[in-house]
PDB file of N, H, CA, C and O in Angstrom:
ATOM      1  N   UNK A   1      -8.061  53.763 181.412  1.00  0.00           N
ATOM      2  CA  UNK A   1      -9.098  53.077 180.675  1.00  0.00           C
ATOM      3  C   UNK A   1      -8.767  53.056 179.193  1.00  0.00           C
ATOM      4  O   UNK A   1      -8.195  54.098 178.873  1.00  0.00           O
ATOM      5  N   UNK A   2      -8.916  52.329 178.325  1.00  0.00           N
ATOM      6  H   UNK A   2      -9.381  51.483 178.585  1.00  0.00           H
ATOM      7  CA  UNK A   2      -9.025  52.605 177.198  1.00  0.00           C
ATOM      8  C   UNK A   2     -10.343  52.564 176.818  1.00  0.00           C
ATOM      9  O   UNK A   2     -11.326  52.107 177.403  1.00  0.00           O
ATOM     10  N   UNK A   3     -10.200  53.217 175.542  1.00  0.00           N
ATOM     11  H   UNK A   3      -9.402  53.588 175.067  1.00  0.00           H
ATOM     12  CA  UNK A   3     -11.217  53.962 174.772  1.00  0.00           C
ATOM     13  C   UNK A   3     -11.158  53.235 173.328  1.00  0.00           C
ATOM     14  O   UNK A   3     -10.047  53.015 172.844  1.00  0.00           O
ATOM     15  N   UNK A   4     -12.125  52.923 172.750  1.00  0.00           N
ATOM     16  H   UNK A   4     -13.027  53.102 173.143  1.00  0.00           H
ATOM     17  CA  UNK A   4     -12.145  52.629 171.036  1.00  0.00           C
ATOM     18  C   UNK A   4     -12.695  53.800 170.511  1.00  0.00           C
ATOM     19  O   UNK A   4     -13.345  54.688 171.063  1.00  0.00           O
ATOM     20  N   UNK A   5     -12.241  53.625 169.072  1.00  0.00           N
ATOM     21  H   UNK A   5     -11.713  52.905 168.624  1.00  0.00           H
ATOM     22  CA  UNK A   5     -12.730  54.668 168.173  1.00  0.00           C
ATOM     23  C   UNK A   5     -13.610  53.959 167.269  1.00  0.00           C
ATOM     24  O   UNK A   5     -14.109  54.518 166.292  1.00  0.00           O
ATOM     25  N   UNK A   6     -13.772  52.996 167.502  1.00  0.00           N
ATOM     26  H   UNK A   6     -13.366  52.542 168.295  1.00  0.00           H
ATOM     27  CA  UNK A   6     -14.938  51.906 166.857  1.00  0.00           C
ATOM     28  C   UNK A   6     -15.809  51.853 167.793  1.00  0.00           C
ATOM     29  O   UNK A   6     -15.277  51.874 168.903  1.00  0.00           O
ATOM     30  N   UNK A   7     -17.056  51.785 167.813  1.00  0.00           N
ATOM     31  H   UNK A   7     -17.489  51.767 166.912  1.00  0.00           H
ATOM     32  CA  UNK A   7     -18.406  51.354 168.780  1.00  0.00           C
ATOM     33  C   UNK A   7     -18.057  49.448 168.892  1.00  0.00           C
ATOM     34  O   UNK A   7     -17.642  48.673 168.030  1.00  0.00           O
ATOM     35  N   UNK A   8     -18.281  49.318 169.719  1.00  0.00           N
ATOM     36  H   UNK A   8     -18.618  49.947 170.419  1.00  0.00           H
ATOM     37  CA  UNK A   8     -18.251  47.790 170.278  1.00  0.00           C
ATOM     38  C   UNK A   8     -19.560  46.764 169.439  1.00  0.00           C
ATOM     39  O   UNK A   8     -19.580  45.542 169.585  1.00  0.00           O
ATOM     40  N   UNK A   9     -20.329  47.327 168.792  1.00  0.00           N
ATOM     41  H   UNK A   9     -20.312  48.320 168.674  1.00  0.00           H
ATOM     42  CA  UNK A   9     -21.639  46.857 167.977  1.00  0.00           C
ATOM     43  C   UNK A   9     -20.978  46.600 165.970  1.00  0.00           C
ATOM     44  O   UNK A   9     -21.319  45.945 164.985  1.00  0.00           O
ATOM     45  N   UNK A  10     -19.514  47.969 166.492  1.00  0.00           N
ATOM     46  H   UNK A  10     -19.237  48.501 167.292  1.00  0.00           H
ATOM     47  CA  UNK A  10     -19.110  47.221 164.502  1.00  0.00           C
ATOM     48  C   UNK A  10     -17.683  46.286 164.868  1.00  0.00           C
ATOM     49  O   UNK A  10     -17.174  45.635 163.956  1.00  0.00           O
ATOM     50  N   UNK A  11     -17.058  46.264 166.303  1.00  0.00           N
ATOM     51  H   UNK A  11     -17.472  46.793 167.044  1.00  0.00           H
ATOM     52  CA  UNK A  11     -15.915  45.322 166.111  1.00  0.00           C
ATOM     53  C   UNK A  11     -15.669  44.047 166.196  1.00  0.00           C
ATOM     54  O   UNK A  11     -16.143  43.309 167.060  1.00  0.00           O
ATOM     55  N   UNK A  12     -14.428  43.500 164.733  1.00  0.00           N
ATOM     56  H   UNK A  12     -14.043  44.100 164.031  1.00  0.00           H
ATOM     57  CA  UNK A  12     -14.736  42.260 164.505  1.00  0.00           C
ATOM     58  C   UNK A  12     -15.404  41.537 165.203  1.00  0.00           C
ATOM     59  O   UNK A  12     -16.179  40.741 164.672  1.00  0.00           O
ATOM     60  N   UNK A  13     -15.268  41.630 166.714  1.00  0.00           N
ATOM     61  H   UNK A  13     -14.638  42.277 167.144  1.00  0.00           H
ATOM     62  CA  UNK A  13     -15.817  40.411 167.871  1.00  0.00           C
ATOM     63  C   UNK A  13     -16.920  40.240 167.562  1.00  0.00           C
ATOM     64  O   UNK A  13     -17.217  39.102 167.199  1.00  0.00           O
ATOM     65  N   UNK A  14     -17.773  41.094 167.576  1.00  0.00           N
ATOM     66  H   UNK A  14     -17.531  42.019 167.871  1.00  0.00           H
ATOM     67  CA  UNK A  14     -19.648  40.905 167.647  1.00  0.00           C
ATOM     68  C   UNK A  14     -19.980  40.891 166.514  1.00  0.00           C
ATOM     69  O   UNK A  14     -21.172  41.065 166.263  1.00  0.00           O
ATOM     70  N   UNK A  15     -19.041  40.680 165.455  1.00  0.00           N
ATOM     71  H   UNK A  15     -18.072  40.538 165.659  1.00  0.00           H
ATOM     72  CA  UNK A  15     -19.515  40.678 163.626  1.00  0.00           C
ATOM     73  C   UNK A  15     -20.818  39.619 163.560  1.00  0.00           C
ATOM     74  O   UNK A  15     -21.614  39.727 162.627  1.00  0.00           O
ATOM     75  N   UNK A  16     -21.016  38.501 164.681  1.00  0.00           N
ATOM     76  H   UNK A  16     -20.369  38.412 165.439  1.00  0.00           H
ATOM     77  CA  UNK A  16     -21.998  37.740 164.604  1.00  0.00           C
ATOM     78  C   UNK A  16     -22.996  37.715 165.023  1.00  0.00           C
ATOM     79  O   UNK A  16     -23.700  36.710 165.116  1.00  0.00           O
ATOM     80  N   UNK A  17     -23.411  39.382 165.541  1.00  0.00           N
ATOM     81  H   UNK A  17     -22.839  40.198 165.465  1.00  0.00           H
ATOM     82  CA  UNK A  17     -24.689  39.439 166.288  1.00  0.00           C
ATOM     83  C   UNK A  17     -24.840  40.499 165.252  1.00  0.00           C
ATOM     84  O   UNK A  17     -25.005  41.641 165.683  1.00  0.00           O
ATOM     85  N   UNK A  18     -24.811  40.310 163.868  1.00  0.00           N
ATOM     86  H   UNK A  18     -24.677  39.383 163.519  1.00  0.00           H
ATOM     87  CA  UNK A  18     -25.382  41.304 162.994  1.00  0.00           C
ATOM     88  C   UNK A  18     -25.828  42.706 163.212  1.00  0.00           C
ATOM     89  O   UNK A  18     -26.573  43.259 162.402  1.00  0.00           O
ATOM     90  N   UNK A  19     -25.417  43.260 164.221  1.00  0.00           N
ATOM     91  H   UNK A  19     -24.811  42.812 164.878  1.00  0.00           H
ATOM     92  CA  UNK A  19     -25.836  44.589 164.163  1.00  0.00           C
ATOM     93  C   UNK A  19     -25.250  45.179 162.508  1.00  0.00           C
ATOM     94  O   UNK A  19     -24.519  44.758 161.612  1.00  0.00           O
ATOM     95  N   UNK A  20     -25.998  46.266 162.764  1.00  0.00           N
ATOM     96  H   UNK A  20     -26.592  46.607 163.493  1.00  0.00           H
ATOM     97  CA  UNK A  20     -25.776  47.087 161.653  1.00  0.00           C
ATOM     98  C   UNK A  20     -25.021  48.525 162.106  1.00  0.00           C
ATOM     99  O   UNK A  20     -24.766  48.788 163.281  1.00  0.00           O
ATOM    100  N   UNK A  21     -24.769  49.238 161.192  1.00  0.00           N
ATOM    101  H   UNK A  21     -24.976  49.025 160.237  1.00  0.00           H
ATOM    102  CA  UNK A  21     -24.160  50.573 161.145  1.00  0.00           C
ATOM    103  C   UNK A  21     -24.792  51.330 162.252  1.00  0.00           C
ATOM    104  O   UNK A  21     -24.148  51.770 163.204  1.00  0.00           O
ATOM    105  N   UNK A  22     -26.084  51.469 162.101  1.00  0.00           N
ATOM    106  H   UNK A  22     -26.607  51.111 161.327  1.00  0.00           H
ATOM    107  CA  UNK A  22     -27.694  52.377 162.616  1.00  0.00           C
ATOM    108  C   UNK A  22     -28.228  51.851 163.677  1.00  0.00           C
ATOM    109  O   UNK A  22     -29.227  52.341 164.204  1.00  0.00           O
ATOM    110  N   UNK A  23     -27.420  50.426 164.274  1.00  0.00           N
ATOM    111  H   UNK A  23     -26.608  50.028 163.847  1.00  0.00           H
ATOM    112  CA  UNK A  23     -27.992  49.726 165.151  1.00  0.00           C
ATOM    113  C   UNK A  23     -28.198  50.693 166.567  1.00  0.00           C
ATOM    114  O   UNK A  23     -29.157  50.448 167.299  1.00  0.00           O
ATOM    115  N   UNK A  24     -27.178  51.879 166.929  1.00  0.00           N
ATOM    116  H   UNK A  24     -26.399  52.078 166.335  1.00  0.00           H
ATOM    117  CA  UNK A  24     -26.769  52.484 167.824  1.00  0.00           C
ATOM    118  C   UNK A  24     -26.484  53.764 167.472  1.00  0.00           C
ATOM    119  O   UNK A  24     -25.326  54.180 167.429  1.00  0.00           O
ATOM    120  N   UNK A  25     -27.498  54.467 167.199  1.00  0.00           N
ATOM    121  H   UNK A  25     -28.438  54.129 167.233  1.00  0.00           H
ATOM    122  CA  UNK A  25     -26.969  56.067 166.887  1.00  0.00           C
ATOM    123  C   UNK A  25     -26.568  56.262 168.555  1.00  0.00           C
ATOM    124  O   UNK A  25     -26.052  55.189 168.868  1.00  0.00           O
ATOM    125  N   UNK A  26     -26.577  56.803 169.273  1.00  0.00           N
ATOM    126  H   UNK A  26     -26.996  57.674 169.019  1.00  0.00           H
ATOM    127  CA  UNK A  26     -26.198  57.315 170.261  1.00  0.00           C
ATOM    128  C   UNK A  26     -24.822  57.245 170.488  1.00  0.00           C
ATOM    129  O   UNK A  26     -24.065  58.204 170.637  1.00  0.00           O
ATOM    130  N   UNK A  27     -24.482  55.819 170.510  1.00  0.00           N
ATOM    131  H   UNK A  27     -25.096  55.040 170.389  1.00  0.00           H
ATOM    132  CA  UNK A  27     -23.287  55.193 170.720  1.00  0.00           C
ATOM    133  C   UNK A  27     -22.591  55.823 169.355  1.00  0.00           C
ATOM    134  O   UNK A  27     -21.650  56.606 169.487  1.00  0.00           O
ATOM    135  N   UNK A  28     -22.896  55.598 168.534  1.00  0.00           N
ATOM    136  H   UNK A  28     -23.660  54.962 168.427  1.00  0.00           H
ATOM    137  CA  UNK A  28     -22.237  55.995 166.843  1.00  0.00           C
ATOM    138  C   UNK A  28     -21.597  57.812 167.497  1.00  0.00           C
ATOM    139  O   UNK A  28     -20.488  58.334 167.611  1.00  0.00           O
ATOM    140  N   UNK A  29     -22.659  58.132 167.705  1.00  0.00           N
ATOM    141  H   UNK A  29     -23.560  57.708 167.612  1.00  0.00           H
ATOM    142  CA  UNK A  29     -22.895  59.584 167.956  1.00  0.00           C
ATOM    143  C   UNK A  29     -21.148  59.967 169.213  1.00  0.00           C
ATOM    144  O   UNK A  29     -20.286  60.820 169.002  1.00  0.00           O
ATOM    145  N   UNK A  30     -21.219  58.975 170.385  1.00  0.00           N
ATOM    146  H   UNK A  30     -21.919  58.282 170.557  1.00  0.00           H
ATOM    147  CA  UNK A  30     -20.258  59.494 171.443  1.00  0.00           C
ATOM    148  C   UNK A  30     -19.225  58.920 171.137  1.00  0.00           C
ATOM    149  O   UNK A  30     -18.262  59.286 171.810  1.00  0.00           O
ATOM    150  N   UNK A  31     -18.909  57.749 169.987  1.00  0.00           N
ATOM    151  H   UNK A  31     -19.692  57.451 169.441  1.00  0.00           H
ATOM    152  CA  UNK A  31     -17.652  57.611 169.849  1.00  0.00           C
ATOM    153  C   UNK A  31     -16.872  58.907 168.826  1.00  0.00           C
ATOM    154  O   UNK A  31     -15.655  58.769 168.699  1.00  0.00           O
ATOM    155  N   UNK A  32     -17.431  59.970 168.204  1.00  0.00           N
ATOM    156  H   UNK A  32     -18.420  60.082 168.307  1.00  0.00           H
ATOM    157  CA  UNK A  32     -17.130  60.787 167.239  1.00  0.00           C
ATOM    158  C   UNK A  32     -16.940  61.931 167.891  1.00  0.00           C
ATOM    159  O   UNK A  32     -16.556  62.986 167.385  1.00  0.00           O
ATOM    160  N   UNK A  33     -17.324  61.646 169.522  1.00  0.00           N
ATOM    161  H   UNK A  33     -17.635  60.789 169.933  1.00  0.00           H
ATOM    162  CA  UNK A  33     -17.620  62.859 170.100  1.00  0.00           C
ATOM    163  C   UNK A  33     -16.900  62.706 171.313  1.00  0.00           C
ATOM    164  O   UNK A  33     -16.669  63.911 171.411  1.00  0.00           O
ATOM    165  N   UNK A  34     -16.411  62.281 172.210  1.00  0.00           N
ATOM    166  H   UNK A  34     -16.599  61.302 172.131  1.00  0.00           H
ATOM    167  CA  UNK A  34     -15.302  61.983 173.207  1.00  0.00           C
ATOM    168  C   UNK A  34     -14.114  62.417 172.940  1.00  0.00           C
ATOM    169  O   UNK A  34     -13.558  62.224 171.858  1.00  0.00           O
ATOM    170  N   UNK A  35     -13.606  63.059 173.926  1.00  0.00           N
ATOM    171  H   UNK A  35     -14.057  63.215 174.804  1.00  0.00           H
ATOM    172  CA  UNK A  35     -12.370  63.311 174.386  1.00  0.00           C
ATOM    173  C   UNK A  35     -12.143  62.716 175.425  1.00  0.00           C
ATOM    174  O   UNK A  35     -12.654  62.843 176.537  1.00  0.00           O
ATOM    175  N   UNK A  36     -10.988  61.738 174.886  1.00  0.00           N
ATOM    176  H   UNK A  36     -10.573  61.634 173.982  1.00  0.00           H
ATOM    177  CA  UNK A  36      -9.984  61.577 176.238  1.00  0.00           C
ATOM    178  C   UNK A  36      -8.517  62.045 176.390  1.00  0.00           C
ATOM    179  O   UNK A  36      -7.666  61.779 175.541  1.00  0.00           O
ATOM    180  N   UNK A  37      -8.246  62.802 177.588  1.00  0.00           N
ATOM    181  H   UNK A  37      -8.937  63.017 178.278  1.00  0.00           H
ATOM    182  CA  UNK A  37      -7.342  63.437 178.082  1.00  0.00           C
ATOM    183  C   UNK A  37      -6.405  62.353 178.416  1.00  0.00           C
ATOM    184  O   UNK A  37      -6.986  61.357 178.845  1.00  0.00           O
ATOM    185  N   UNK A  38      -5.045  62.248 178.342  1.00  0.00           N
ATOM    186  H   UNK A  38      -4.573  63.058 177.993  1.00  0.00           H
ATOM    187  CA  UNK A  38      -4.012  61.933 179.298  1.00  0.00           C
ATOM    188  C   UNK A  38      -4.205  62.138 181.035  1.00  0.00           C
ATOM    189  O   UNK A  38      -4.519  63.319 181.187  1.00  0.00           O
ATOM    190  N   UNK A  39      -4.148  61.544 182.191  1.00  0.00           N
ATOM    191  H   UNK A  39      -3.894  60.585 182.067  1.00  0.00           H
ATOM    192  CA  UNK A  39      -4.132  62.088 182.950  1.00  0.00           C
ATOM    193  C   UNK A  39      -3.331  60.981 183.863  1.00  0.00           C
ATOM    194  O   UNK A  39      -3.130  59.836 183.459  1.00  0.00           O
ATOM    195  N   UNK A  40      -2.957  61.399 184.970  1.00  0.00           N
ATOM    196  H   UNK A  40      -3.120  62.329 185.298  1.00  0.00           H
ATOM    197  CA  UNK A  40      -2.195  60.206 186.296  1.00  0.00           C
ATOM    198  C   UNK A  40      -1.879  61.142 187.508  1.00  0.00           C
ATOM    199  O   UNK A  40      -1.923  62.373 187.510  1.00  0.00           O
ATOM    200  N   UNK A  41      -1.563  60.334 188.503  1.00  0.00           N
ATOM    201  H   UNK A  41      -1.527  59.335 188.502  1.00  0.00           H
ATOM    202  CA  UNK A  41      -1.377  61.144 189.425  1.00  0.00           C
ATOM    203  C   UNK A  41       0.171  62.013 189.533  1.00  0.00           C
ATOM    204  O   UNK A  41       0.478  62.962 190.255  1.00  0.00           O
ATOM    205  N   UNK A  42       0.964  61.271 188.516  1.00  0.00           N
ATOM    206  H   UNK A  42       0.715  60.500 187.930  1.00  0.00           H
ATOM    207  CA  UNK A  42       2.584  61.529 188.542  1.00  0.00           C
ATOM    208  C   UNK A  42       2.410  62.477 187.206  1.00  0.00           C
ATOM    209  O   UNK A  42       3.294  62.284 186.372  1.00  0.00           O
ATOM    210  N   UNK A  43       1.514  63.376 186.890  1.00  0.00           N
ATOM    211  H   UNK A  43       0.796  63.532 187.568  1.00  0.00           H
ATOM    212  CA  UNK A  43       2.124  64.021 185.954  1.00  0.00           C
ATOM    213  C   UNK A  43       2.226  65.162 186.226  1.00  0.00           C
ATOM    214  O   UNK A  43       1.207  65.692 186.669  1.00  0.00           O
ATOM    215  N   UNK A  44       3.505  66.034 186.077  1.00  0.00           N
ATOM    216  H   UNK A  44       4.332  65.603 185.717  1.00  0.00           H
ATOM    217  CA  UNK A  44       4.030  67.119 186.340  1.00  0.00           C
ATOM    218  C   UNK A  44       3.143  68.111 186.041  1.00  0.00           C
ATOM    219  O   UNK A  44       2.110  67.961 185.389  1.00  0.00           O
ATOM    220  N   UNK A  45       3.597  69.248 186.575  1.00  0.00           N
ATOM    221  H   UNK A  45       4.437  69.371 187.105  1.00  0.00           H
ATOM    222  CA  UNK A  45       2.997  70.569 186.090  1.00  0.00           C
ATOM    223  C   UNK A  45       3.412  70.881 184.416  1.00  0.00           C
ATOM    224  O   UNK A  45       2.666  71.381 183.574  1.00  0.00           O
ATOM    225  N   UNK A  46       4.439  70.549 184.279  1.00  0.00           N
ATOM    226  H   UNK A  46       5.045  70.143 184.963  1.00  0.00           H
ATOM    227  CA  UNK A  46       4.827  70.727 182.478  1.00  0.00           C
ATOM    228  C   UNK A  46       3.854  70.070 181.688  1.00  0.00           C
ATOM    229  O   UNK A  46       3.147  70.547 180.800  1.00  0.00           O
ATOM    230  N   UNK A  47       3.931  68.410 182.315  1.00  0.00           N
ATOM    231  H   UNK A  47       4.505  68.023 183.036  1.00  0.00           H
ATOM    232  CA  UNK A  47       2.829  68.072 181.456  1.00  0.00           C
ATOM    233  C   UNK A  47       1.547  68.274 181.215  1.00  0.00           C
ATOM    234  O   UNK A  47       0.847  67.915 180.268  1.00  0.00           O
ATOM    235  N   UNK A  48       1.286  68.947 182.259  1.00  0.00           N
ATOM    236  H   UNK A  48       1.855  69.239 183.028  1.00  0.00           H
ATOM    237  CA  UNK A  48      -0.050  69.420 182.434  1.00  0.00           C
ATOM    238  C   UNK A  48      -0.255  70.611 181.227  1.00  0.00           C
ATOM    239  O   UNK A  48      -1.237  70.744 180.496  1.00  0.00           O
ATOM    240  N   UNK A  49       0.523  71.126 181.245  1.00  0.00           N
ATOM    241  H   UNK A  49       1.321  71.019 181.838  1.00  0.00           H
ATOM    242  CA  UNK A  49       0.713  72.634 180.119  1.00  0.00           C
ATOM    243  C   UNK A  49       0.367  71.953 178.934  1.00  0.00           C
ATOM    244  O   UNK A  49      -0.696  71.981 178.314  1.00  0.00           O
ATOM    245  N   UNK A  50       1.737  71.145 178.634  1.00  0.00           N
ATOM    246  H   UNK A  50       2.601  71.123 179.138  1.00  0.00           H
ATOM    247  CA  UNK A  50       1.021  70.631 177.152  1.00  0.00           C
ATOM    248  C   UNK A  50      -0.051  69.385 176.693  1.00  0.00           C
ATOM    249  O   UNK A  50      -0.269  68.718 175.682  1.00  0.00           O
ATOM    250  N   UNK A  51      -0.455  69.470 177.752  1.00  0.00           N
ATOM    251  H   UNK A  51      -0.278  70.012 178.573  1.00  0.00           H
ATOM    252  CA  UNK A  51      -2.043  68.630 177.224  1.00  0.00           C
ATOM    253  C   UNK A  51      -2.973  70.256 177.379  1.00  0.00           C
ATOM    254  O   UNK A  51      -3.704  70.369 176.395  1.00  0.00           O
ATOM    255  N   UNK A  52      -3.065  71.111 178.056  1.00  0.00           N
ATOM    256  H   UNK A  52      -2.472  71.019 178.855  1.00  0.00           H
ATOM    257  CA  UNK A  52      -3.842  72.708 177.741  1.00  0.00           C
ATOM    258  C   UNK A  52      -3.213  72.652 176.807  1.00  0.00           C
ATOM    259  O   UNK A  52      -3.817  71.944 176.001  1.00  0.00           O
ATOM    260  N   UNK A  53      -2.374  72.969 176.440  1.00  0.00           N
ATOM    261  H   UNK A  53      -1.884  73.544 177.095  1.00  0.00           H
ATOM    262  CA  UNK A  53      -2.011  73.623 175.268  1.00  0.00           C
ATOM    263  C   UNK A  53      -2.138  72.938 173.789  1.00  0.00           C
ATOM    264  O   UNK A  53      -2.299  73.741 172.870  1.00  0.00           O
ATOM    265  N   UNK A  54      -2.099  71.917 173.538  1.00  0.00           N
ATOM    266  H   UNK A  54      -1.968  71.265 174.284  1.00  0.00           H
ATOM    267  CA  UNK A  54      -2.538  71.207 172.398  1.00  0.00           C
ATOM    268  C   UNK A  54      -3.963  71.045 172.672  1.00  0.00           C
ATOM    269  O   UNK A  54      -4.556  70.719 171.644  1.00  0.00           O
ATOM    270  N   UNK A  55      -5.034  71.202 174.099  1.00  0.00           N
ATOM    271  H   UNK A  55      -4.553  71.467 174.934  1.00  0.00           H
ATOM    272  CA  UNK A  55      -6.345  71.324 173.833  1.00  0.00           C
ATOM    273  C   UNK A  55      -6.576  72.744 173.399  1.00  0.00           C
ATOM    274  O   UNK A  55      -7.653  73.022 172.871  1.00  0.00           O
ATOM    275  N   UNK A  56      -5.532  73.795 173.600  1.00  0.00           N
ATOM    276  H   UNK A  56      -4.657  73.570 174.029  1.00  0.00           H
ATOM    277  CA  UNK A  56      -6.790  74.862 172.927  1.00  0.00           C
ATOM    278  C   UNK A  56      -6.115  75.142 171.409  1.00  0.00           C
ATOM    279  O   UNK A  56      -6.441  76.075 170.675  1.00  0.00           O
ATOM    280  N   UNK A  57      -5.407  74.430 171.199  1.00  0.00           N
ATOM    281  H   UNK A  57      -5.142  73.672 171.795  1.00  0.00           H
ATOM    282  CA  UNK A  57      -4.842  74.470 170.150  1.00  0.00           C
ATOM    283  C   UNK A  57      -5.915  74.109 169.135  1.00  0.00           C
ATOM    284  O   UNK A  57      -5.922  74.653 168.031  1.00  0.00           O
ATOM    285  N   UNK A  58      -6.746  73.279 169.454  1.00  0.00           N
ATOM    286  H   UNK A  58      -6.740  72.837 170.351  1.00  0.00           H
ATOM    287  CA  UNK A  58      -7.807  72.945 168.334  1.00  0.00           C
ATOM    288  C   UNK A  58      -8.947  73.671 168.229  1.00  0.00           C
ATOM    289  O   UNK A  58      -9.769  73.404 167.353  1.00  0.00           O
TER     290      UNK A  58
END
């Protein structure tokens, strides 16, 4: 899936349905707040390590 780091209410596309900044706290709120992981069915046990490991890294 992809993911934006923009809310869909400020990108260029919908610039013409005037929302505002405040139009969507919630939404404002889970784009600042999501994590998305790497994941597939082909990924090794190594890779698995370093996606843990750069998550507890933070």
């Amino acid at each position: 899936m992809i993911y934006y780091s923009k809310p869909m209410h400020l990108q260029k596309a919908f610039a013409y349905m005037d929302y505002s900044e405040y139009s969507f706290d919630v939404t404002n709120r889970l784009c600042d707040t999501v994590l998305s992981l790497p994941m597939h069915p082909y990924m090794t046990a190594e890779d698995v390590e370093v996606v843990v490991q750069a998550v507890k890294a933070l």
